[in-house]
N, C-alpha and C positions, 0 to 999 in steps of 0.2 A: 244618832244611836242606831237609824235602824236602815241605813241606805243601799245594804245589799244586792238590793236589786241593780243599782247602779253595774253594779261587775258583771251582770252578767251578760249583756250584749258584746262587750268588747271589757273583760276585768281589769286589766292593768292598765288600760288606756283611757278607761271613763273615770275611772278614781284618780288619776296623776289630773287629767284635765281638769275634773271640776276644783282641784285643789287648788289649781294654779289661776283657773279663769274667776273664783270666788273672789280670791284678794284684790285682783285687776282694778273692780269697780269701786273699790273702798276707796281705792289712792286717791282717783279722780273727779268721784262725787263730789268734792268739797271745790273743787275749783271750777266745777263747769256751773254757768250759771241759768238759772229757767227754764232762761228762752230755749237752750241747743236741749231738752230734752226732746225726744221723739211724739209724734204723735200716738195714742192709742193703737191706732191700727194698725201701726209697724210690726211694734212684739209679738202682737197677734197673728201678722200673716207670718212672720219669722218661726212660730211655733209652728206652724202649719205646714212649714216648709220643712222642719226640722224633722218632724212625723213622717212626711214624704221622704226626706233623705234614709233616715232609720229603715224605713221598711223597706225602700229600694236595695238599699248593701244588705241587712239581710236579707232582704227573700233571696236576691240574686244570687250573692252568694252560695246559698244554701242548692238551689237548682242549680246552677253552671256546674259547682262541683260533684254533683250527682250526676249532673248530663255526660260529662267528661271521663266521669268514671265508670258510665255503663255504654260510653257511641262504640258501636262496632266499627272497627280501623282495621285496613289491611296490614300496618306496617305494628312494631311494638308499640303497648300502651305507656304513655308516660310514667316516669315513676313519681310515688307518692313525695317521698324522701327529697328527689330535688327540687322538686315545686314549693317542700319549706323554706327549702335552702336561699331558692331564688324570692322567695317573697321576702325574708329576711333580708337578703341582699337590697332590695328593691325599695324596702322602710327604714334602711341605715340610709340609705342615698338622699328618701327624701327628708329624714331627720337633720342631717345636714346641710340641705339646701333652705329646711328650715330654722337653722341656729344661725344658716349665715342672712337671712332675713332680719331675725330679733337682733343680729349685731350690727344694723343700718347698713349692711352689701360689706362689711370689711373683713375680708380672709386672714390681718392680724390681729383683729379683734377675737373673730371665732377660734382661733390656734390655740390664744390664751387661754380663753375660756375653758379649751378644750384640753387644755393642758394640764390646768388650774383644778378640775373638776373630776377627770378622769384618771391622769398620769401623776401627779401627786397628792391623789387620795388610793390608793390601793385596797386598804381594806372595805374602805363605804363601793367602790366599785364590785369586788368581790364578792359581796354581798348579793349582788343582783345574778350573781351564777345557778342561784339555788331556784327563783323563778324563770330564769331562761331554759335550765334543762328541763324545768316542769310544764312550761310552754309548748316548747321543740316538742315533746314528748305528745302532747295534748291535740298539737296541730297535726303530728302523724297519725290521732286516732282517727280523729276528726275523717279524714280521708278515708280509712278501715270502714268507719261506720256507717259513710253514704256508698261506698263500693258494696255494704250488704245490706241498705235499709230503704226503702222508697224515702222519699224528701219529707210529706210529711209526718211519718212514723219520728223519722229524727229530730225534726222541727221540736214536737209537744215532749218526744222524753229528754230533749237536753236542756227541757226547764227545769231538770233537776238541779242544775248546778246555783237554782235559785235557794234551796233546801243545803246541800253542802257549803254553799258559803255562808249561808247564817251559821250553820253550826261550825265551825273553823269562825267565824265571827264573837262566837259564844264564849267557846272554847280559850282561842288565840287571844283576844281584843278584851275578855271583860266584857263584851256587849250584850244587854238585856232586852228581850222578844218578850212583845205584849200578847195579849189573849186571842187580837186578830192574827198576829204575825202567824202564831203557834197553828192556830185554824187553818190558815191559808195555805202552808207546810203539808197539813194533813190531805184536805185537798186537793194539792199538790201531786202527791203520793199515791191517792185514788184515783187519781185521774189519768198517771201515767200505767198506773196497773191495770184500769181498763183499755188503754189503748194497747196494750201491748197482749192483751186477751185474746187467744186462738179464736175464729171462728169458724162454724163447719164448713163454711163453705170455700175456704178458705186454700184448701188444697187444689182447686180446680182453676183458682183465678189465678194464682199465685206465680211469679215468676221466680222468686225468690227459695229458695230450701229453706229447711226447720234451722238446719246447719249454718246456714249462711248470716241468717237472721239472728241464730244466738249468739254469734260472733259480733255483726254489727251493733244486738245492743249493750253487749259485753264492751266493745269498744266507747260507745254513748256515756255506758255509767263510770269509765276509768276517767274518759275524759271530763266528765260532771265533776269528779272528785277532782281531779289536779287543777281544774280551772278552777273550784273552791277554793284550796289550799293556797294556790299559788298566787290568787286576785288579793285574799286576806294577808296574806306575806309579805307582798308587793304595797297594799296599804300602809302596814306595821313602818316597810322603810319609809315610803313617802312621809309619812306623818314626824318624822325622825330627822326629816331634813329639811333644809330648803333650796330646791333644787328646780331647775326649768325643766318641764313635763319631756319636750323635745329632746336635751343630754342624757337624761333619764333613760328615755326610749332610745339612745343611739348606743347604752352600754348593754342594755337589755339586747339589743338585737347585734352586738359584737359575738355577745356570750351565745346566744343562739342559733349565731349562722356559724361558729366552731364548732359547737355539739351537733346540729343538725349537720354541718357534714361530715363530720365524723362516723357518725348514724348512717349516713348513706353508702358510705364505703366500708362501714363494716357489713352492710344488711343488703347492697343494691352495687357492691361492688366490681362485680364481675361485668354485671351489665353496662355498669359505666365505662370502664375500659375496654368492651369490646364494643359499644353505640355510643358514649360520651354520654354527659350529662344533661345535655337536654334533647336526649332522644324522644320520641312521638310530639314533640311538643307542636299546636298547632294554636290556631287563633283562638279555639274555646280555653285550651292548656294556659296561653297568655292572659286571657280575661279571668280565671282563675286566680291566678299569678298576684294581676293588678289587684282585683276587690283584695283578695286575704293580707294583701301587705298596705292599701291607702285606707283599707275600709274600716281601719279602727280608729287610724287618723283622722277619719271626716267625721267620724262620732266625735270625737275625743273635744271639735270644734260646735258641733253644733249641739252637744249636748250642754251649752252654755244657754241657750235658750230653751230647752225642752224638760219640763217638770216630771216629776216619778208617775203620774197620772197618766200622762202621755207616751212614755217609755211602755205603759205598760198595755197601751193601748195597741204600738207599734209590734210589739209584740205579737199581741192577738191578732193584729191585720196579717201582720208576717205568715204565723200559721193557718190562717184561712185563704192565703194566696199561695201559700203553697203547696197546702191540699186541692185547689183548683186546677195547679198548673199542672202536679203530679199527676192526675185525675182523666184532664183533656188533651192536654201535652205531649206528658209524657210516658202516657198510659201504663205507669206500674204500681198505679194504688187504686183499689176498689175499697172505699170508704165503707163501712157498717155501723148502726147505729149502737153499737157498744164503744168503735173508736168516736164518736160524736160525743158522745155524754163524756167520756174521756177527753176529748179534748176541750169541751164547754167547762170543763172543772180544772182545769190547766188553766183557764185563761181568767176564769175567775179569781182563781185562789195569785193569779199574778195580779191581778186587780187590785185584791187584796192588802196583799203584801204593802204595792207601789204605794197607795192612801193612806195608808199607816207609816209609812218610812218618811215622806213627807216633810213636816215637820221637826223631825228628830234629826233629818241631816243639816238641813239648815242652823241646829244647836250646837252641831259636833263643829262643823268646818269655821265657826265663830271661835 
């Protein structure tokens, strides 16, 4: 009932996976016998790795693309528009190096499948256009928003998108928020509004305009809402089909690398055909590239070991690693103790949330 929080690190990628990694163990528990279960202390360090992988793609994530968007370069700076392009480009590739895995290595296995799935369902394909554009769209703000916001101002307010996909959950799904859920929302809500609180002193340290910043968080809160929409959207179908998470992901990301480039030569066209499209692009531009296109994939796997307690733990290391980095790094955020209490109620009310949804997902996905 209440597993929201799952979408929000990666939404359509952690809700297709645990759908599909859930059933996995049903088939095979009855045949494996005692002995082959694992020791204790496997699952345990397995979660522990899980927490490390989670925090690693986000923090890094979140800094490289910030770094990328503010290193001073003599030549033009990359564009935002083809770096979606190419990361879509980059998660079709390895969606199908992953379908032709699950098909034991055979390229007329995967054809079928892909043919079977894709080319003679056209409407159930179609369907997935409406979170692809909403996607494309969400990954171009994403971009907006660290080009005007230090790392971690963005970090603590794109825990908004914890708050819009409950209610698009509410709303869309029929699903119903207990007393904590509701609490932790509020929360939520204070705590992004204290970080985002002027301070006087504020003007002296600041690298960033009044301007800049209201744009960036203008971008944050679009993006908060369409990852909502689009994560609960994206549930609606899975829940509708039965489909492998990887095919899923290879039409999703057909539909998104048309519109995103579309996007790009309506909005970045000029500059393409007079630099090409991967102009400024450099080894940070590449590692950009890699995390935003594998890094929901590697969620998508290891959030088969990592419980809602721990997502939300990974969370809160995320933003206190990356108020540190910001901080000594990469010197464009001077913390105050109104963004602290701000962000200490962020991480809470994710706490929160994560302990009470718990239980309620493990009822739905049975």
């Amino acid at each position: 009932m209440k597993q929201m929080v799952e979408e929000c690190v990666s939404s359509h990628l952690q809700d297709a996976a645990e759908m599909k990694l859930v059933l996995v163990p049903s088939v095979n528990s009855e045949k494996e016998p005692p002995t082959m279960a694992l020791p204790p202390s496997h699952p345990s360090r397995l979660k522990y790795v899980s927490l490390g992988v989670l925090v690693l793609q986000t923090t890094t994530l979140v800094l490289t693309m910030r770094y990328s968007r503010t290193l001073k370069e003599d030549g033009p700076r990359y564009l935002a528009s083809s770096a979606v392009v190419s990361a879509e480009m980059l998660k079709i590739l390895t969606c199908f190096l992953l379908v032709f895995v699950e098909n034991n290595y055979s390229l007329r296995a995967m054809n079928l499948l892909l043919k079977e799935e894709i080319v003679n369902k056209p409407v159930e394909t179609m369907k997935l256009a409406v979170p692809a554009g909403i996607y494309t769209l969400q990954n171009n703000l994403l971009y907006v928003a660290l080009s005007n916001l230090d790392a971690a101002t963005y970090q603590v307010t794109y825990q908004l998108k914890i708050l819009t996909t409950a209610l698009f959950s509410v709303s869309m799904l029929g699903k119903k928020l207990g007393l904590y859920q509701w609490l932790s929302l509020l929360l939520l809500m204070a705590g992004v509004t204290l970080v985002q609180w002027p301070s006087e002193s504020a003007g002296e340290q600041k690298v960033l305009t009044a301007g800049s910043q209201m744009v960036g968080v203008m971008a944050v809160l679009m993006a908060c809402v369409s990852s909502g929409f689009a994560g609960v959207y994206f549930e609606k179908i899975l829940k509708e089909t039965k489909q492998s998470v990887w095919v899923r992901n290879i039409q999703l990301g057909l539909f998104s690398f048309v519109l995103g480039f579309l996007g790009m030569m309506v909005y970045d066209g000029r500059s393409v055909r007079q630099s090409g499209m991967f102009q400024g692009y450099s080894a940070i531009t590449c590692t950009v590239v890699v995390l935003q296109a594998v890094g929901g994939l590697v969620i998508a796997v290891v959030i088969k070991y990592a419980d809602n307690i721990l997502k939300g733990f990974a969370t809160s290391a995320s933003i206190m690693v990356s108020t540190l980095i910001s901080y000594f790094l990469l010197n464009d955020f001077k913390p105050t103790g109104v963004f602290f209490m701000g962000a200490v109620l962020v991480m809470a009310a994710t706490f929160i949330y994560s302990y009470e949804g718990k239980p309620a997902s493990s009822t739905i996905k049975v």
